[in-house]
N, C-alpha and C positions, 0 to 999 in steps of 0.2 A: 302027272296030275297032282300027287302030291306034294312036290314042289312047287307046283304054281297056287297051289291051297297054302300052302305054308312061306310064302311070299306076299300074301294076300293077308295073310291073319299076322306077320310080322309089319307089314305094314300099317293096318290096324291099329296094332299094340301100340307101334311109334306114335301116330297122329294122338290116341288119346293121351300115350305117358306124356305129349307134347304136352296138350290142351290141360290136362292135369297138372304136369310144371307149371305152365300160364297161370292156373287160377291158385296154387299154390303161392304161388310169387306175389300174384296181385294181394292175397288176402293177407301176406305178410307186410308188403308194400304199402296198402293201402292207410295204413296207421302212420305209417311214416309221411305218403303224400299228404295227409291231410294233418300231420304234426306241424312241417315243412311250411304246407298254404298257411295252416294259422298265425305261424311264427313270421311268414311273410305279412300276411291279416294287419298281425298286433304293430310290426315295423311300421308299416304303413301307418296306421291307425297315430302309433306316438308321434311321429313324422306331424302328422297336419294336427295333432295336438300343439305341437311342440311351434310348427308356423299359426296356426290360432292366436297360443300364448303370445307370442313374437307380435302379432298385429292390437292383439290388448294392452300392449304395456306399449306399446309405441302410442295408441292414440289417446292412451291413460296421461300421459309426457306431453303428445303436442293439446291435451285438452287443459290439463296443467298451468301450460305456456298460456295458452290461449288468456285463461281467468286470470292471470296475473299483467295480463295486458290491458290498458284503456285502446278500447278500438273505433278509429273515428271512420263512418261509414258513409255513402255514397250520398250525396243530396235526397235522394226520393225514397230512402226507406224508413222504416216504419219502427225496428226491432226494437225488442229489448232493451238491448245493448246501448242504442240510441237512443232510447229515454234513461236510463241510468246516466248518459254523460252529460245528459242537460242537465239531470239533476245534481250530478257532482259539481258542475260550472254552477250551480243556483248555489247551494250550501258552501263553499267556496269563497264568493262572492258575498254572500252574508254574513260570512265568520268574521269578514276584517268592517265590513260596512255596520254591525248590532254590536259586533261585541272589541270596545275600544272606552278610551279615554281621553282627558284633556294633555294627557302626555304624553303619551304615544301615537296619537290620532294621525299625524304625520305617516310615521311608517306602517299602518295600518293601510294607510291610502296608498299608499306605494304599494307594499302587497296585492293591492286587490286588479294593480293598471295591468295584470298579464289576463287577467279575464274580462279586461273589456276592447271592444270596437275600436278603432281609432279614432270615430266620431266623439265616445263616450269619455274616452281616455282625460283625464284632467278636470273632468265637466260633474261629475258625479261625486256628492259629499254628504254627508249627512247637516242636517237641516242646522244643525245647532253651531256646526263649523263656522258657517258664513252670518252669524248671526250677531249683533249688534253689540249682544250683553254677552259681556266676556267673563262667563260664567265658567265653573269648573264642572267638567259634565264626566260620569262612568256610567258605559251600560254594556251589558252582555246577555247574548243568548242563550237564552231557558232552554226552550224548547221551537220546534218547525215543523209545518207540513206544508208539501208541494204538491199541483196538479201538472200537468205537463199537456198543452194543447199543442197539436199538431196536424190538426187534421185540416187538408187541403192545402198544408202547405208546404213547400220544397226549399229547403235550407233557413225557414225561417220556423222559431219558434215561440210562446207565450206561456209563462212559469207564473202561475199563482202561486203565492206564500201566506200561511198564515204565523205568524211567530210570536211568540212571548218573549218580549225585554226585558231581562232587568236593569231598572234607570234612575241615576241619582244625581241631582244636583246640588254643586257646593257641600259636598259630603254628607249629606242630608238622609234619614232611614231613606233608603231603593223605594220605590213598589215595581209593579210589573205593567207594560204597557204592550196594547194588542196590536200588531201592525197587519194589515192585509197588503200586501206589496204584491205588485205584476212588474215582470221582469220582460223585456222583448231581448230575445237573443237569436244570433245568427251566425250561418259560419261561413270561416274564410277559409282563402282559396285554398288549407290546409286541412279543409272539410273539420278544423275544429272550431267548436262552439262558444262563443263570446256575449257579453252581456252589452246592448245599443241601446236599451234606456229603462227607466224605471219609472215607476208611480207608487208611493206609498200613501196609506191613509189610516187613520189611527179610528179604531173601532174603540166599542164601550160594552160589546157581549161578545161571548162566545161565537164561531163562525160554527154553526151545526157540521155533525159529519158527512150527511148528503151532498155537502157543498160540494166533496172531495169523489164522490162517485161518478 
């Protein structure tokens, strides 16, 4: 009997010194598992930092590329980006066509045939070119403002300008002269935008700034 008591209480002793090693172990272990998860944690963590950063400077690069691109867009849109290149083709267009002379008037006019129509091309001069008196003429642009209408329409569009010239003839003191010009532009099959005809009128006041809202 007492051997079977004392296989009984040796057994005992085992299972606990067991369950006691167990929690002994884990309590030692347990700093380490969770040193171990965090160290695995923080990996991770740098990881998708580290492709985060990698996805920020990539779209940093292609947004870069982007703004350093003139982007000519689909007939039917509306963007930004689309009014800015009508308006680069309007200011363009006006650099050689205001601001010129009796000397260079020539290659001024040639500069400007890549922004027009082929309707337009050869047809388009300033007034004083085709003019009777063979006077000697310099003017140059002051100052511009454009409106950009587009609305209801699909590759075609209509650029108000107001600009200040300055305009001398026969060498004579400049003054300054107000143009209100409508420009009709349109685009080819390149979906870029060309200048198809003009109307200029010479105003005598100021064009208010509501004109432009």
């Amino acid at each position: 009997m007492k051997k079977k008591n004392s296989a009984v209480i040796f057994i005992l002793v085992s299972v606990l010194s067991f369950i006691l090693g167990v929690l002994i172990a884990l309590n030692y272990l347990q700093p380490v598992l969770k040193e171990k998860g965090n160290n695995t944690l923080l990996s991770e963590q740098k990881v998708n930092q580290e492709t985060i950063n990698s996805y920020v400077e990539e779209n940093k690069s292609l947004q870069e590329e982007l703004d350093s691109q003139e982007v000519n867009l689909p007939k039917d849109t509306r963007s930004e980006l689309e009014f800015k290149n009508i308006e680069k083709v309007a200011k363009a267009f006006t650099d050689g066509f205001y601001t010129n002379n009796s000397d260079n008037i020539q290659e001024k006019m040639d500069s400007i045939q890549e922004y027009l129509t082929p309707k337009a091309k050869g047809k388009i001069v300033p007034y004083w070119v085709e003019s009777n008196d063979k006077m000697t003429v310099e003017q140059s642009k002051i100052s511009e403002k454009y409106y950009v209408n587009l609305e209801n329409v699909l590759g075609e569009a209509t650029v108000t300008g107001f600009l200040y010239v300055s305009t001398s003839y026969e060498e004579d003191k400049p003054f300054t002269v107000r143009y209100l010009v409508q420009m009709d532009l349109k685009k080819n099959d390149n979906n870029v935008w060309k200048v198809n005809e003009i109307r200029e009128t010479v105003t005598t006041n100021d064009v208010p700034e509501r004109f432009y809202e």
